[in-house]
N, C-alpha and C positions, 0 to 999 in steps of 0.2 A: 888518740883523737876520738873524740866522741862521734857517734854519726847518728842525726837525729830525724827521726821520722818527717815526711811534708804532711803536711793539714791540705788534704784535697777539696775539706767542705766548700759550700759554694757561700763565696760573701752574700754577706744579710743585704737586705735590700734599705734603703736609706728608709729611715724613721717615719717620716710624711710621703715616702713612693705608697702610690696606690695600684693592687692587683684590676687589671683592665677586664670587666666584665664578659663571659665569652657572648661572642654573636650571635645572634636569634636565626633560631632555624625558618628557613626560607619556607612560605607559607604556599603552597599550591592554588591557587583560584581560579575555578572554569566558570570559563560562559557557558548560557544557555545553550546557545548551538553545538558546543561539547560535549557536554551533557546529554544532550538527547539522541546524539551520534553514539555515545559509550553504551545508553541503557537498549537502543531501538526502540525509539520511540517517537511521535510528531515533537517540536518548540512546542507547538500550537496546545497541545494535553499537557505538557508541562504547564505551561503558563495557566491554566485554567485548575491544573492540582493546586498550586499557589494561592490563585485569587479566591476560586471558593472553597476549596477543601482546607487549607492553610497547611498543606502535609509539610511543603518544606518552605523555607525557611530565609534563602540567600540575602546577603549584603548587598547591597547597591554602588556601583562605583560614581564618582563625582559625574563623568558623563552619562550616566543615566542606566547604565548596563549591569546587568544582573551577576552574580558574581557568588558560585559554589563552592563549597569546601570539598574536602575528599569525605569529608563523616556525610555531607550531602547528599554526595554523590550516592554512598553505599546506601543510605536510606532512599533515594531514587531508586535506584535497583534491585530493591529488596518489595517494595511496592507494587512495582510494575509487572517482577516474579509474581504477588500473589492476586494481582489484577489477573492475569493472565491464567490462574490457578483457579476462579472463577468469583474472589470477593470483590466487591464493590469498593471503591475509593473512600466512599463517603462514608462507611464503614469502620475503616484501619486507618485512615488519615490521622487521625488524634493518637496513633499508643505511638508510647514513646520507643526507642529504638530494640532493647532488651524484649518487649513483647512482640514485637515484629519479627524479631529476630524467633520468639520462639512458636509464632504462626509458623513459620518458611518451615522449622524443624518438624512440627508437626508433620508436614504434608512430604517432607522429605524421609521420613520415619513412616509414613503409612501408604506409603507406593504401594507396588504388586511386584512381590517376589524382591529379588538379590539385588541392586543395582546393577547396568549392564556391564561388563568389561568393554574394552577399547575393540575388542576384536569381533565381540557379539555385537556391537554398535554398527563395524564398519560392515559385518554380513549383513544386518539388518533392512542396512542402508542401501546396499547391494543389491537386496531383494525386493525394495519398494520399489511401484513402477514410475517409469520415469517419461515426464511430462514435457512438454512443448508450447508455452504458451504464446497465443498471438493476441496482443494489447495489455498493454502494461498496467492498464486499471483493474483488469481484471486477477491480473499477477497479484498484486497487492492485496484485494480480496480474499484471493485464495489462501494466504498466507495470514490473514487473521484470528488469533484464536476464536471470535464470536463464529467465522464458517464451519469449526469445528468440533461445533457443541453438540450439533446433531449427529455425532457419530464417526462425521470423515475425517482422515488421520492427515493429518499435513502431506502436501504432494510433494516429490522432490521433482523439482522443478529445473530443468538442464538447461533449457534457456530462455528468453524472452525474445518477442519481437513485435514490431509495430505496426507491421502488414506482413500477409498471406506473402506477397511477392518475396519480402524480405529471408521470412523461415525454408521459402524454396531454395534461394540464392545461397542462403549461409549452412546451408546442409553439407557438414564433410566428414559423411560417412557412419557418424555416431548416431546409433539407433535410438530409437524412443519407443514407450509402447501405448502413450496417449499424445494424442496434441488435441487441443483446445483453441477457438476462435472465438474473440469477441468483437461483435459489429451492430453499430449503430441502425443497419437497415439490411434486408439480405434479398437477395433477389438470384434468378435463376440463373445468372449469367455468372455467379459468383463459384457454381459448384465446382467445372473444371480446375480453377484456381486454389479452391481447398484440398480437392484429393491430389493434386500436385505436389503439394505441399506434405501431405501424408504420405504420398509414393514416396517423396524427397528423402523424409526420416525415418521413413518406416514402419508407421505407428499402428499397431493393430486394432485401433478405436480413435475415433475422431468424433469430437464435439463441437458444438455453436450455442453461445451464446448470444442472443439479438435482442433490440428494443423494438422493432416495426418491421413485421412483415406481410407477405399477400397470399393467401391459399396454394396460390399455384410453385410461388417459391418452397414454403414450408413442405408442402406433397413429394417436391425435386430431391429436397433435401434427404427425406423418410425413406424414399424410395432406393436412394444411394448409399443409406446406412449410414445414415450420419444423424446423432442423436440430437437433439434442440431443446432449448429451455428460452419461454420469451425472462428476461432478465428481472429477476427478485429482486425488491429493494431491500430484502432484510438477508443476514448473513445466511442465518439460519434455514432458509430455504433452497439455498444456494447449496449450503453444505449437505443436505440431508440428497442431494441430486447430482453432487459428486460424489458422495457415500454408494451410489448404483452404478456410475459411470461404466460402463463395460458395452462390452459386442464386437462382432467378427469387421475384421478388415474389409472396410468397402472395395468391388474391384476397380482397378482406377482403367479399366480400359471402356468405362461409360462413357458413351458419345459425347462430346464436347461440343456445348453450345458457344457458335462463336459471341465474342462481345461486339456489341451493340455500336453502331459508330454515335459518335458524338455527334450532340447536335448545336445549332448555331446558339450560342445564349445570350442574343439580343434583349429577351426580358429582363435580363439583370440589369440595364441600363436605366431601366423604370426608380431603384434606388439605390444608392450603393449601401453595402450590407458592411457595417463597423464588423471586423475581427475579434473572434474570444478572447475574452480577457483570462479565460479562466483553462489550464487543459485538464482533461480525465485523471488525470493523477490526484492534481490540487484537489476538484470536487470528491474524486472517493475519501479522500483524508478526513475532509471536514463531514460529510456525510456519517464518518466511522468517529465521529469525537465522542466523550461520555456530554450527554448532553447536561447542560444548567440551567436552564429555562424548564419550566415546568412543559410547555408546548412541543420542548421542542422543535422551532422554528428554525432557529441554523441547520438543522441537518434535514429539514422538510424542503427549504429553499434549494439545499445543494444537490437536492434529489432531482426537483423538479427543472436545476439546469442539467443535470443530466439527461433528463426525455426530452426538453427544449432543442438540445444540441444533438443530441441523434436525430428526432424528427426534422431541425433543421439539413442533416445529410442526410439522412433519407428522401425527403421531397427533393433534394438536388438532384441525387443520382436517379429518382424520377421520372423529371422533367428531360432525362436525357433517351429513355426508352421508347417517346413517340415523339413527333413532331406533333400530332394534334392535341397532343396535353401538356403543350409545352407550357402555353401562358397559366393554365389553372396550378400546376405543379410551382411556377415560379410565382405565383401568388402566393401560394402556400409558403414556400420557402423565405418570404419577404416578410410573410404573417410571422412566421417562426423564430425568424431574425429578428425580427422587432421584441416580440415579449424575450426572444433570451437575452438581449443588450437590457431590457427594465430589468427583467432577475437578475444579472449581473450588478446592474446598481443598489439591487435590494441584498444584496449579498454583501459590496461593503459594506452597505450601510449596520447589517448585523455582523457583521465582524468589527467595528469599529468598537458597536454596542458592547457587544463581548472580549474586547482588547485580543483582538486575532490578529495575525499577522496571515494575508492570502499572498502575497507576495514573493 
């Protein structure tokens, strides 16, 4: 008997069967707000790299929404690296990706010294001093490469808070060896409340930043060792004056002036005063944008709601230190309220101008 091999081949496929094309690889698309979350950076500077620079590029989806690739994205991030490196947008917006690519190398090839290791990073890190800040607009400043050009190395910054009370309260136990205060008006009653706050944490230097103060405040302040800067509008003086920041622990067993009682504020009844539209976060953003108007107007406006809205707390907590300056103080305050509600409308109006999103 014969025994004859099986044919295992695989039967041929019918004459007119067609091979089914394989599936297309599933395409990635971020939005805007992605986007500026991956690279750290405002919507609001994106969208204005786009409109005037043309750096990138995105697709538009049918409802209207902006819509980036992942090659987008890396060219987003590759940008804002050398923005931050100290070129101008308007600059590198035009080279295509390969020469972007070989700016970043440049500057990564001509550092100083070895790149660090993981371990020299984290002593480094270790040995920076460590900061406290009270008002989150000023956080954000501090964190910009423009406050850094005059020399001051980025702060490592431990926490944030929104008031003097707050940084007292949430103190457990972890030292600092700066805290910093930023405040619309400062006045003598405020001091017990700061070195509180610095006993809290521990801080061996304590600073204030303020927009409006009075002799007799500013002297309290000197006297207790606490350093002040009336509030820069540009980064760069700011940073040139945390580049000195230093000095010995105030003692915090300086007498304590009590706070002032409140007083009746019946003048407020004279108008009701509309609520910001706008808070200190949003204005430092747009204040910090690369400006596109030759004037510079969006970021002059967003300045001057800045002193608007301190002066208008300032004149508040004012009109609360005398009874007899109550009505001039709530004048003042009504004055203040009024032009910051027009700059607020003059501020959409320029961002509408400039397709901003303040919202």
């Amino acid at each position: 008997m014969k025994i004859r091999r099986k044919n295992h081949t695989m039967p041929k496929p019918p004459r007119n069967a067609t091979t089914a094309p394989p599936e297309p690889a599933v395409k990635l698309l971020y939005r805007s707000g992605a986007v500026a979350r991956m690279v750290h950076m405002p919507v609001a500077t994106l969208r204005i790299w786009e409109r005037r620079y043309q750096a990138v590029a995105p697709s538009t989806s049918p409802t209207g929404h902006r819509l980036y690739t992942a090659a987008d994205v890396e060219r987003v991030a590759v940008l804002r690296q050398l923005t931050e490196n100290g070129h101008a947008i308007g600059s590198i917006a035009s080279l295509a990706m390969d020469q972007l690519r070989e700016v970043a190398r440049t500057h990564a090839e001509g550092g100083a010294g070895a790149p660090q290791s993981a371990e020299d990073a984290r002593k480094a890190r270790a040995a920076a001093p460590r900061w406290v800040v009270v008002g989150a607009a000023l956080a954000r400043r501090l964190l910009r490469p423009t406050t850094r050009q005059g020399g001051a190395k980025a702060p490592h910054v431990v926490a944030v808070f929104e008031s003097l009370a707050d940084a007292t309260r949430s103190a457990t136990g972890l030292k600092a060896d700066r805290l910093i205060w930023q405040t619309p008006g400062l006045k003598v009653g405020d001091l017990p409340e700061l070195l509180a706050a610095q006993a809290a944490w521990g801080a061996g230097a304590v600073g204030l930043v303020y927009a409006f103060a009075g002799a007799a405040a500013r002297r309290a302040f000197a006297v207790a060792g606490v350093q002040s800067l009336l509030e820069p509008r540009d980064d760069e003086a700011l940073g040139a004056w945390l580049s000195g920041f230093d000095g010995p622990m105030p003692s915090c067993s300086s007498p304590a002036r009590p706070h002032p009682a409140p007083v009746d504020a019946v003048w407020l009844a004279a108008g009701a005063i509309a609520p910001r539209r706008f808070d200190d976060a949003t204005l430092t953003d747009l204040a910090g944008l690369p400006p596109t108007m030759a004037c510079e107007c969006p970021r002059h406006v967003a300045e001057l709601l800045m002193q608007l809205s301190n002066f208008e707390t300032y004149s508040a907590d004012c009109s609360t230190l005398s009874p007899a300056d109550a009505e001039l103080h709530g004048y003042l305050h009504r004055v203040s309220a009024t032009a910051r509600t027009l700059f607020e409308s003059a501020l959409e109006r320029v961002a509408a101008h400039e397709n901003l999103s303040v919202r």
